[in-house]
N, C-alpha and C positions, 0 to 999 in steps of 0.2 A: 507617323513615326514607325521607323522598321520594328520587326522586333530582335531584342540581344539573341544571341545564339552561341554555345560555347566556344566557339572561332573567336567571336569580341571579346568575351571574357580572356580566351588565353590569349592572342592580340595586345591586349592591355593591360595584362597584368605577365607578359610577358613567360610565358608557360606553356607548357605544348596542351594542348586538346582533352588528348587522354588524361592526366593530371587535373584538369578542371573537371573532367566528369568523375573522376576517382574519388574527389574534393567534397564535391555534391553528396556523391554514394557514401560519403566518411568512411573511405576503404581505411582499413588500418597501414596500408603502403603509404601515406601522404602524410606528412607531419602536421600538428596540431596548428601550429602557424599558419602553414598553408592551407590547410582546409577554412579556417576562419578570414584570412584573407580571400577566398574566395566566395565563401558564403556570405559573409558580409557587403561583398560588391555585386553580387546574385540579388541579395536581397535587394538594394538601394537602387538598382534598373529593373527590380520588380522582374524578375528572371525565374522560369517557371520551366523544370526538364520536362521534354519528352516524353514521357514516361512509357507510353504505349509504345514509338520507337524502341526505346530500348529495351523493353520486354520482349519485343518481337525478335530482337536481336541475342540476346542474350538466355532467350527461352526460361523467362522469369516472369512472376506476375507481380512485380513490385509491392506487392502486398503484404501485412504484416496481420495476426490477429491477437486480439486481446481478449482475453477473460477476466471478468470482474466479478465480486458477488453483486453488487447492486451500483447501480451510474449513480443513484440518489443519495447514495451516502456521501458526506461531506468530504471525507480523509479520500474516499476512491475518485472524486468528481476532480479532486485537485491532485490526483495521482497521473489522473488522464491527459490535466491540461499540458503536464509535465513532457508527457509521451508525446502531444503535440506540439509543443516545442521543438521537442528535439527532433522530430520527424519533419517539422515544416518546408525546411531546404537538402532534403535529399527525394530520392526520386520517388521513396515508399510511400502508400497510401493503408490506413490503418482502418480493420474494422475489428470495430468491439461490441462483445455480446457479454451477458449476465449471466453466472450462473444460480441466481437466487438461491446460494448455500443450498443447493439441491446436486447431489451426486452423478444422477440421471439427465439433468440441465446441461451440468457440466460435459458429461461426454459428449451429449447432443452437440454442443459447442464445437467441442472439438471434432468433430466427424463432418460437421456441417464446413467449418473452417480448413479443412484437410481439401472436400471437397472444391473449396474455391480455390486451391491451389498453390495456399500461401505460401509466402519464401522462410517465415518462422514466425514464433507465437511464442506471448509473454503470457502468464498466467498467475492469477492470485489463489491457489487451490481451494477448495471447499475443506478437505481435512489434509493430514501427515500424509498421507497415502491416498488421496480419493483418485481416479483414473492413470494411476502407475504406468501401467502395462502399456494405455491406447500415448502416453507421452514418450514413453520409451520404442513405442513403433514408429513416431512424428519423428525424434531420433535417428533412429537406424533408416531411415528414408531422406534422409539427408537434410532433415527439416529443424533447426535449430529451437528448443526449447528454453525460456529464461523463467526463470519463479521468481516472482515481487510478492514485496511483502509478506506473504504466508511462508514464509523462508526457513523453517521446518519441515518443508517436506523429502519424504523420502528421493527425489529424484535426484541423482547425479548428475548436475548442470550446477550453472551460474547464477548467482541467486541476488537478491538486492531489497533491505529490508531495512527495519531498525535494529538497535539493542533493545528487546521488550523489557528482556531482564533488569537489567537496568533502568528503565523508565519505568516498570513494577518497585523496583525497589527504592527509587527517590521518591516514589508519591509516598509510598507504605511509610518511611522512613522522616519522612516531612509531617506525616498524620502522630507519629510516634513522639516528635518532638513537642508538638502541640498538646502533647499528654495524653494522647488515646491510646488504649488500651485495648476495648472491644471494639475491630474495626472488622466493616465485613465485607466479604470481597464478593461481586457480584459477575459474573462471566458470560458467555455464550455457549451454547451447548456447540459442540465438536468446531469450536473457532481453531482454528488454525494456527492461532498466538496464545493461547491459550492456559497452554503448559508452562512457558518464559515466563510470562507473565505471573503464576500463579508461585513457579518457583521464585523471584526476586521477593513477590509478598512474602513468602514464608521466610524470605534471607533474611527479610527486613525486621522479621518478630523474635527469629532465631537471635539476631545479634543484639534486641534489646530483651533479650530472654522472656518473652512472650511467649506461649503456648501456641501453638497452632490450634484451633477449635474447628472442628468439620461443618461443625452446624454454622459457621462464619464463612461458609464458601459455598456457593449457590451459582449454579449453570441453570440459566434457563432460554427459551426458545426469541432470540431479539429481533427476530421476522416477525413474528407474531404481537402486534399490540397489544392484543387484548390478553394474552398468555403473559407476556411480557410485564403487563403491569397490575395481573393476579397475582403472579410471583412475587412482586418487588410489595405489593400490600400486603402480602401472606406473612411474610417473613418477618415484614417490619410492625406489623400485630401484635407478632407470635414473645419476636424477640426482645422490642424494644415498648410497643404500648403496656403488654402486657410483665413483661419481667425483664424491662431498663436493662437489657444485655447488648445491646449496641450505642457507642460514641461517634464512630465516624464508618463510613461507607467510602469503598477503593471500586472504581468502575471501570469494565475491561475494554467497554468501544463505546465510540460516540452516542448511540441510541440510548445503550443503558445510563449512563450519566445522567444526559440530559433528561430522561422520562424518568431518573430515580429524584433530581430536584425536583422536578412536576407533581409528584406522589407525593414528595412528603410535606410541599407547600397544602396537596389538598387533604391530607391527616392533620394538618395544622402542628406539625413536626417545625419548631424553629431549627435552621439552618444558618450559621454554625453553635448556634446556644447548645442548640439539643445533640444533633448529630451535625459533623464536619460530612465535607462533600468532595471528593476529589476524582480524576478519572483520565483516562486516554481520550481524548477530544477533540476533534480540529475545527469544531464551528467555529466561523467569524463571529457569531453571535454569544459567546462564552463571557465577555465580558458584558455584554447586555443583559442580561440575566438577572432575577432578580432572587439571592444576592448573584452576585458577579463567580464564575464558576472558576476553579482550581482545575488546570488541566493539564497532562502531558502531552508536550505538542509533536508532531510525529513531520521529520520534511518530506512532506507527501510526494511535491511538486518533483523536487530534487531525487525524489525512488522513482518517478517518471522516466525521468529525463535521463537517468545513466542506467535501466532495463535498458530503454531504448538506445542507447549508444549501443551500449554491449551486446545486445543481438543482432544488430545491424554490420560490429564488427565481427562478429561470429559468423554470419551471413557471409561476408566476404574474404572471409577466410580462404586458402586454398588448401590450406591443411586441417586433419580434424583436431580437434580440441579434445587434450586426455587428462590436463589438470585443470579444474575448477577451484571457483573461486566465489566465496560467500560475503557479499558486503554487508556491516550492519553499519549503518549509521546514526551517531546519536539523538536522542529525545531531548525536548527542553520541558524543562520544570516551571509552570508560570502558575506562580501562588496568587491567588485572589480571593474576595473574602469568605467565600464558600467553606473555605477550611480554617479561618484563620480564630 
């Protein structure tokens, strides 16, 4: 069997040439129709571009890179699959490197990524500001920059994230109805979401006129295991074995949640008798759980899938881009009995 080539495609779908490859590339010159009529007939004869031709042509390396803090976290791994969807039928091949919340990692990343020559780069920062300057040079070199998820950072680009704040303030605010009072919010030291999130908490105690307590807000290191869950037993010693000043616990990313049920199943802490349990989470496993965890679900896949559109249309732009745009998209609230 021969193989399709874009002549069959526009042939039979009655299109010039150039438009089927435009189709592929999801140039933002093709309309949303047509691009999907032709990807969809790409896909089903298993139609696979050139890619090296057209590199060689157009003095590009179809490549895109990605920075993540870690592949192994749940909410990034389903962030990624996202980006690979939407990269499957255009002509881009994607590499992704980690910056294990490391500053130093991070520019490594980028320098190493610059090096290979990519056409742009999606990036989840390490902080508000971690390597500025080395993304605003990737910029000014004509190299398209998109920020996911960490979507507080300082860079002037296109950004694509959730409402934190909001998904802070429904869990806060869900804890509050359930009559907690002493709730304590546990975070990551220089998380990137961090602030949003911290500020919806405090919206959420403000509007049931609740105190904010300092001592009810705790950053600690959620790379670190064993740091990690020194912290989460220090606290819950200090605050709740020893002087019952915690009801419920508000948890900033998926690590901390799930290693805060784990801890206090082994204090023999009942969950939710003693303290409720709620948090940002996207394990599959949340409802496995024993009890079953309370979590805000983040569309990870769906922050994938439209970075990637929108760099790829940026990429193909002919013109430069001077107004941005920040999407946040919403959380869901999925109560289970962890808080209830």
């Amino acid at each position: 069997m021969s193989r399709t080539t874009l002549k069959d495609i526009a042939l039979e779908l009655n299109i010039s040439v150039s438009t089927v490859s435009k189709a592929l590339s999801d140039s933002y010159e093709i309309s949303e129709a047509t691009k999907k009529m032709v990807q969809e007939y790409a896909k089903k004869h298993n139609f696979h571009p050139n890619k090296l031709a057209r590199s060689l042509k157009i003095g590009k390396s179809n490549t895109i890179g990605v920075i993540v803090s870690n592949i192994s976290n749940t909410f990034v791994s389903q962030i990624l699959d996202g980006i690979q969807i939407a990269s499957q039928q255009t002509v881009y091949d994607i590499i992704f490197m980690q910056s294990r919340e490391d500053e130093r990692i991070e520019k490594n990343c980028i320098d190493v990524l610059k090096m290979r020559g990519i056409d742009g780069l999606m990036i989840a920062p390490v902080s508000f500001d971690s390597n500025i300057e080395e993304l605003k040079a990737l910029i000014k070199a004509k190299i398209p920059v998109i920020i996911f998820d960490r979507i507080n950072h300082a860079l002037d680009t296109f950004k694509v994230g959730v409402n934190n704040f909001q998904g802070a303030y429904s869990a806060t605010q869900h804890l509050i109805q359930r009559g907690k009072r002493r709730i304590l919010h546990i975070t990551g030291k220089n998380l990137g979401v961090a602030q949003e999130r911290l500020n919806g908490f405090k919206a959420a105690l403000a509007d049931a006129a609740i105190p904010f307590d300092e001592k009810h807000y705790i950053e600690c290191s959620f790379n670190n295991t064993a740091e990690l869950d020194r912290t989460i037993k220090e606290i819950l010693t200090k605050e709740y074995i020893e002087h019952k000043n915690i009801d419920a616990i508000f948890g900033a990313t998926d690590v901390i949640t799930t290693r805060t049920l784990g801890i206090l199943a082994e204090l023999q802490i009942e969950v939710p008798a003693q303290i409720a349990v709620i948090g940002f989470s996207n394990t599959q496993i949340a409802a496995s759980l024993n009890p079953a965890l309370s979590t805000v679900v983040q569309p990870a896949t769906e922050i994938g899938e439209l970075a990637t559109k929108k760099l790829i249309e940026t990429i193909n732009r002919t013109r430069p881009v001077h107004e941005f745009e920040t999407i946040e998209l919403p959380t869901q609230l999925i109560i289970r009995k962890s808080s209830l």
